[in-house]
C-alpha positions as CSV (number, residue, x, y, z in Angstrom):
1,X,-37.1,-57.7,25.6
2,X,-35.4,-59.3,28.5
3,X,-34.3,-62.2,26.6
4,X,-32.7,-60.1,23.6
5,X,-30.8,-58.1,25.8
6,X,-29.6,-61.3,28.0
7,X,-28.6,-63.0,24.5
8,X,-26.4,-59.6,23.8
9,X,-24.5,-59.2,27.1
10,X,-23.8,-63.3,26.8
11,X,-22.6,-62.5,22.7
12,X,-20.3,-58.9,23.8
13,X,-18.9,-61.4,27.2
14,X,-17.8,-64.2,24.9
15,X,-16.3,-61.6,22.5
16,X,-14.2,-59.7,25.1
17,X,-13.1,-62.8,27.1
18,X,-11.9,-64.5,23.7
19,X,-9.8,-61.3,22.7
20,X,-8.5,-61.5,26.5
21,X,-7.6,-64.9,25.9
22,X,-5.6,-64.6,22.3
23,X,-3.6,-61.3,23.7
24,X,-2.4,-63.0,26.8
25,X,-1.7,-66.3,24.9
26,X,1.0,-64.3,22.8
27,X,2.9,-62.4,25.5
28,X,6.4,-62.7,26.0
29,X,8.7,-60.9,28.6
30,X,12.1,-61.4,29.5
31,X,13.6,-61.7,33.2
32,X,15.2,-58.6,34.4
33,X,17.2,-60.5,37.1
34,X,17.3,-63.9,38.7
35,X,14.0,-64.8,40.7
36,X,12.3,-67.4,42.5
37,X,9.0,-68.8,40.6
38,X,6.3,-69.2,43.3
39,X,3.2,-72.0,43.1
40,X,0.6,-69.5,44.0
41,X,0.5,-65.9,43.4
42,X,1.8,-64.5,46.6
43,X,5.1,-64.0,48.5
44,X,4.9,-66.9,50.9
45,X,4.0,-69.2,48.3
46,X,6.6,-72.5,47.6
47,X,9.4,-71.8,45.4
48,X,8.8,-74.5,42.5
49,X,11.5,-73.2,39.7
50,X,13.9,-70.5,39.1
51,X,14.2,-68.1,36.2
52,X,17.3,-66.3,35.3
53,X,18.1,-62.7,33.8
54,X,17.9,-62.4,29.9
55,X,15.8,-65.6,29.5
56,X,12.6,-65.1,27.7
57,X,9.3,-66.5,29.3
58,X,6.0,-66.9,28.1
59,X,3.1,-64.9,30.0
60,X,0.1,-67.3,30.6
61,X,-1.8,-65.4,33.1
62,X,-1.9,-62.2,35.5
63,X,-3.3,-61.7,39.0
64,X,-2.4,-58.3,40.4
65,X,1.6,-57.3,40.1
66,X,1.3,-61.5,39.9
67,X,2.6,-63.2,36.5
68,X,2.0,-66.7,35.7
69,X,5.2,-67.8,33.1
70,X,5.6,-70.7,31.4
71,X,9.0,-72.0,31.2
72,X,10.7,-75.1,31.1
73,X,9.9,-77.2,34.2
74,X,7.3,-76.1,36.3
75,X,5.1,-73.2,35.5
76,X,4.5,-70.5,38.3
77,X,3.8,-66.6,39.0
78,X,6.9,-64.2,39.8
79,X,5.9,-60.5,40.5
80,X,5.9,-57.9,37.5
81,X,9.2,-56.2,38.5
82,X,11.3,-58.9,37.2
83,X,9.9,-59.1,34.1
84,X,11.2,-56.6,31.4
85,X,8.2,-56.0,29.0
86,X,9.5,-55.6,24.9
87,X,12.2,-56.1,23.2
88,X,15.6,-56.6,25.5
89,X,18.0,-56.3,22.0
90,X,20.3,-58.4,20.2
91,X,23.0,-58.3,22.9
92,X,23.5,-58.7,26.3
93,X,22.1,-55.8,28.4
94,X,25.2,-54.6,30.0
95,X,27.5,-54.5,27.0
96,X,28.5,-50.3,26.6
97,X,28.1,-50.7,22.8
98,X,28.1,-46.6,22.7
99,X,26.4,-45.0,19.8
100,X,27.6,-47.0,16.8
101,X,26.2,-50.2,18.2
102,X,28.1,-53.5,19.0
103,X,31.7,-52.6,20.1
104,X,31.0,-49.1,18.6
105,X,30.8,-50.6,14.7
106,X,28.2,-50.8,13.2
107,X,24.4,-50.2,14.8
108,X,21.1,-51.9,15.3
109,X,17.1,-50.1,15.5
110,X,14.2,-52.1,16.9
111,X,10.6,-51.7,17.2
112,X,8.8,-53.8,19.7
113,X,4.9,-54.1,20.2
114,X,2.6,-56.2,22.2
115,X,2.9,-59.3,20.1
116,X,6.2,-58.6,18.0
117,X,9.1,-56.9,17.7
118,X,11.6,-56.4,14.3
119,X,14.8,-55.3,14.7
120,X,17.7,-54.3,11.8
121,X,21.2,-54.5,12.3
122,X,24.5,-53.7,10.4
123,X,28.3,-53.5,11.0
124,X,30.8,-56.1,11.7
């Protein structure tokens, strides 16, 4: 008995740590505004790289509000508040493009998810 129920709690682990693994291989965020990238996963940590607003960054891990991001140069963690989770749209953030899209000709609809996001645009 012990050793059927040991065999199914090693089986349902391995199952939930390889979904964990393939849903946090496949995130991506984008940097809400310019921010240090720390070694370690913590405030007073070194400052190894830089990460700028709009640029997109892969998340490899997550301790806490912690992220770990890979990005060109050295990988490191930035807190959760600088990263903008979904889709961040065609054009630059703070563009007014009022309600007929870019420049106000023309418009654009997106649908982000976890892993994707499609987006449709028209005008000129």
């Amino acid at each position: 008995m012990f050793a059927k129920t040991l065999k199914t709690v090693a089986i349902a682990s391995a199952v939930v740590l390889a979904t964990a693994g393939a849903s946090m291989a496949s995130s991506w965020a984008w940097v809400d505004h310019d921010a240090n990238v720390r070694k370690k996963a913590f405030a007073g940590s070194d400052v190894i790289n830089y990460v700028y607003e709009g640029q997109q960054v892969k998340i490899v891990g997550q301790q806490g509000p912690w992220y770990k991001i890979q990005i060109p140069g050295k990988d490191g963690w930035v807190k959760k508040g600088v990263l903008e989770f979904g889709n961040p749209g065609p054009f630059p953030a703070d563009y007014d493009y009022g309600y007929g899209g870019y420049g106000g000709y023309g418009g654009s609809f997106c649908i982000a998810g976890s892993n994707a996001s499609f987006c449709l645009s028209g005008g000129y």
